[in-house]
N, C-alpha and C positions, 0 to 999 in steps of 0.2 A: 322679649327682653326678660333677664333672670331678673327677680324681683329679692330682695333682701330682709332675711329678720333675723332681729338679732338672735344667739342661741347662747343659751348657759353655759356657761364655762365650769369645769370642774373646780368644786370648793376646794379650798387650800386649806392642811391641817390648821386645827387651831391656834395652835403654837405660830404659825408663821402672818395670824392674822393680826395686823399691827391695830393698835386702841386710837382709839377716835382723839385722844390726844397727840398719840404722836402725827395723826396727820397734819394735824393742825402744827404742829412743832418744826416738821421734815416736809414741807412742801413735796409733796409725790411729782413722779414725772409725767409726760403726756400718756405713757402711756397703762400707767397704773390710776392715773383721771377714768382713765377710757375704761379702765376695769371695774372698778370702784363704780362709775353711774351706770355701766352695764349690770353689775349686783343690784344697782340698788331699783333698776328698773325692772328687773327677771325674778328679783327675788326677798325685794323688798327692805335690801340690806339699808339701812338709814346714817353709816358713818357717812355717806356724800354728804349731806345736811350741814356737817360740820364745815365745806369746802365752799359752801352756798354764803356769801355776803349780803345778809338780809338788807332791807333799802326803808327809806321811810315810809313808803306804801303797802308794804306789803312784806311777809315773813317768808323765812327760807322754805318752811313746808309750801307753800303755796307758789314759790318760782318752781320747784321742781318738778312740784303737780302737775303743769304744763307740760313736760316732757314725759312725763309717767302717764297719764290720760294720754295724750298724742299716741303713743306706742300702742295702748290699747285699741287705740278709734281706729288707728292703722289697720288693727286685724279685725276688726268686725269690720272695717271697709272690705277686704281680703277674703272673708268669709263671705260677705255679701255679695260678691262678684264669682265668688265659685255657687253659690245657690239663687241664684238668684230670683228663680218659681217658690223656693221655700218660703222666703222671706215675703213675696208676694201672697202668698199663702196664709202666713199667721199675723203679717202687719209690720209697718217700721218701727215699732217701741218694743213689740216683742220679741222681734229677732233680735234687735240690739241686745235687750237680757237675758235672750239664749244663746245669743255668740261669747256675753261677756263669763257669762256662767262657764264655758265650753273653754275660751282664754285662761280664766283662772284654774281650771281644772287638769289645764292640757298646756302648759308652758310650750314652745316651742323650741323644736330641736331639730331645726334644719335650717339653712342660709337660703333655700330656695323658696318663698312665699306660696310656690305654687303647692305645694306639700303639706302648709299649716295644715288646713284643716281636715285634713286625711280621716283623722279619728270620729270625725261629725257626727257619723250614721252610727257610730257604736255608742259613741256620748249618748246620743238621744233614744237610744233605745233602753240606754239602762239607767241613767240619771232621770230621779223623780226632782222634776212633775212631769218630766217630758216623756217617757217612758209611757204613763197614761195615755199617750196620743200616740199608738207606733206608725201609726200614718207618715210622722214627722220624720223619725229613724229613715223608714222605707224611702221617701220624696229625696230625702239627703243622700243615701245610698245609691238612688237611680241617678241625680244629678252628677256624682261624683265618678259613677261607672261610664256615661257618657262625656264627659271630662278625660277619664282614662282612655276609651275610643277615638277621642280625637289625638291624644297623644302617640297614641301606641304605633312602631315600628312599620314599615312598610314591610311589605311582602305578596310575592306572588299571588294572582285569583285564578282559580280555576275557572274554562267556563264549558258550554256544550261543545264547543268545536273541541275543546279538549279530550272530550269522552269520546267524541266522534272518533279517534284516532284508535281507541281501545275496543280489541274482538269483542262483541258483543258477548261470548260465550266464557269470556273471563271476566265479566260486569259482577258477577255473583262473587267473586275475591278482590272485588274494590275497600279499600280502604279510605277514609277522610281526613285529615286534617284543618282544626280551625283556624282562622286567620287572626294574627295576634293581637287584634283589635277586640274579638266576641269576647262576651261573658254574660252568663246566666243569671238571674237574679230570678227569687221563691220569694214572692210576698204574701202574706196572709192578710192586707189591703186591701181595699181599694186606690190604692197611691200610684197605681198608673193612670187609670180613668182620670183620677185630681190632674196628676201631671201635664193629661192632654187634656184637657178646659182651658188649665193655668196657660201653657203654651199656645193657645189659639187665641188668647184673652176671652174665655168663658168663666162663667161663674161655676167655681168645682163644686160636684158633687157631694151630700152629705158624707162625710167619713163612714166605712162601713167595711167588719171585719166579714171576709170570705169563706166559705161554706170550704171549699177545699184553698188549697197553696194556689197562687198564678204565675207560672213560670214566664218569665223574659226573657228574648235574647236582647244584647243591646250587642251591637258593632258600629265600623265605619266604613259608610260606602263610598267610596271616591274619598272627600274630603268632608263628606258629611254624617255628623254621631246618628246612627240612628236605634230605632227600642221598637219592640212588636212584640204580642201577646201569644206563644207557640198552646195552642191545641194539646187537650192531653196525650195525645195518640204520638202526635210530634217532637214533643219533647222527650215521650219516653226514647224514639226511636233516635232522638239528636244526643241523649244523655248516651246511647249506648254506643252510637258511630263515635263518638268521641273517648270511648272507652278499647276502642279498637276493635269493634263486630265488624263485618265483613257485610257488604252490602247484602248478598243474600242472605245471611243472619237476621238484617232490619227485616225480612220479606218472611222471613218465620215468624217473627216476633209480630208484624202486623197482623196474622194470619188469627194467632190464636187470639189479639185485642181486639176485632173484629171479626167480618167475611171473610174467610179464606181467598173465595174465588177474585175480589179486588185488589188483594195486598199488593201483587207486583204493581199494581196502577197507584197502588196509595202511596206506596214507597220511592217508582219512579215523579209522582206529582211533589213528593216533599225533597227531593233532590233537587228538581226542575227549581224550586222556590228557593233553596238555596244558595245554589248558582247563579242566578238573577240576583241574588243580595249582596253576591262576592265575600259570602262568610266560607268559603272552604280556599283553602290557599295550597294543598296538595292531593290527589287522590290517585291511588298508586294499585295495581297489581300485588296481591303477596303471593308468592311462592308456592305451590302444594310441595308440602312437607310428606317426604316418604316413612312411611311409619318403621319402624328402627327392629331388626332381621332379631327372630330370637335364637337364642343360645340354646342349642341341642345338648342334652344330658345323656351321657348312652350310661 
């Protein structure tokens, strides 16, 4: 089900903004109401105040306040539900005034709920205090990429019966394409280790930055997001099939990162692991391109 939040409407020039008396004057219609407490909830605009019939218990700031907190609690509910290891992570008071910090920072501009908090992992890697902790950034990032894996499009998986069909002797001009669920993520973390504690309900690891980057894939397998830690050798050779090397290209390239005499085996074995994970959704034959006849000068 789409979920809905409100989104700012484009300010109206000055000139056309009417005074807090004439609302009071010109009764507005319903749906200049609707405009009027959507300003005044997005953006703190206060002529609704005027519209508010204060009562003997209580003052017009404080009936509004209800709906203006409600809105908020809404998206740190919202937030809460798209990270949810985060929040497990740092505590329910703290997320609360790391979502709300993220809310006032980050207005909303989509009608789709599931999109709020898109900007999360970028918020927290550069807004101080949170910044201090990029642990926090990364755990949001990973959450939000396996969010995106479960969303992402369907599309063909390659598997071995498939390759099975291809001359062996045209394997060395295979090509790859990824399946539009993968994507890569470089932490300089430990926020995967965290991750899988927090996932298994263990107690995560001391935070601790990494000697090198930790490359991820994260995709979806059948119907399930999943994330695993690629080996340096591997991900150099996944960055490059993805860049369009030719499978005997990856078999060069292992050659001189290692043993020569193994690469065809290390390269067939990081194939094998890939097709098992149904991260490759085409792999095709390219063409040998005949080199182009040159122009005789007599």
């Amino acid at each position: 089900m789409t979920r809905t939040v409100l989104k700012p409407r484009t300010k109206r020039p000055a000139a056309e903004v009417p005074a807090e008396q004439a609302l009071v004057n010109s009764p507005p219609s319903l749906a200049e109401l609707q405009a009027t407490f959507q300003d005044a909830i997005l953006a703190g605009d206060q002529r609704i105040l005027s519209l508010i019939p204060p009562n003997s218990r209580t003052t017009r700031e404080v009936l509004f306040g209800v709906y203006s907190n409600a809105y908020a609690g809404r998206l740190v509910e919202i937030t809460a539900n798209d990270h949810e290891l985060l929040k497990a992570y740092v505590g329910d008071e703290y997320f609360d005034t790391l979502a709300r910090a993220f809310i006032a920072a980050n207005p909303s501009h989509t009608q789709n709920a599931r999109w709020f908090a898109e900007g999360l992992p970028d918020f927290l890697a550069t807004a101080e205090p949170y910044s201090f902790n990029p642990q926090l950034g990364e755990l949001a990032r990973l959450e939000r990429t396996l969010g995106f894996a479960f969303d992402a499009p369907e599309a063909p998986v390659v598997t071995l019966t498939h390759l099975q069909e291809i001359d062996p002797n045209d394997w060395e001009r295979l090509v790859f394409c990824a399946h539009p669920s993968v994507r890569v993520l470089k932490f300089k973390t430990n926020a995967l280790a965290i991750w899988t504690a927090l996932r298994a309900g263990d107690t995560p690891p001391a935070f601790q930055h990494l000697e090198m980057p930790q490359t991820c894939l994260v995709w979806r397998h059948d119907v399930t997001p999943m994330v695993r830690a690629l080996p340096a050798e591997e991900a150099m050779i996944w960055t490059e099939a993805m860049n369009g090397s030719a499978f005997g290209k990856l078999c060069e390239l292992l050659a001189v990162f290692d043993d020569p005499s193994t690469a065809p085996l290390r390269a067939a074995k990081a194939l094998q692991g890939w097709l098992a994970a149904g991260v490759l959704t085409t792999a095709e034959v390219v063409p040998i391109t005949k080199p182009k006849a040159r122009r005789k000068f007599e």
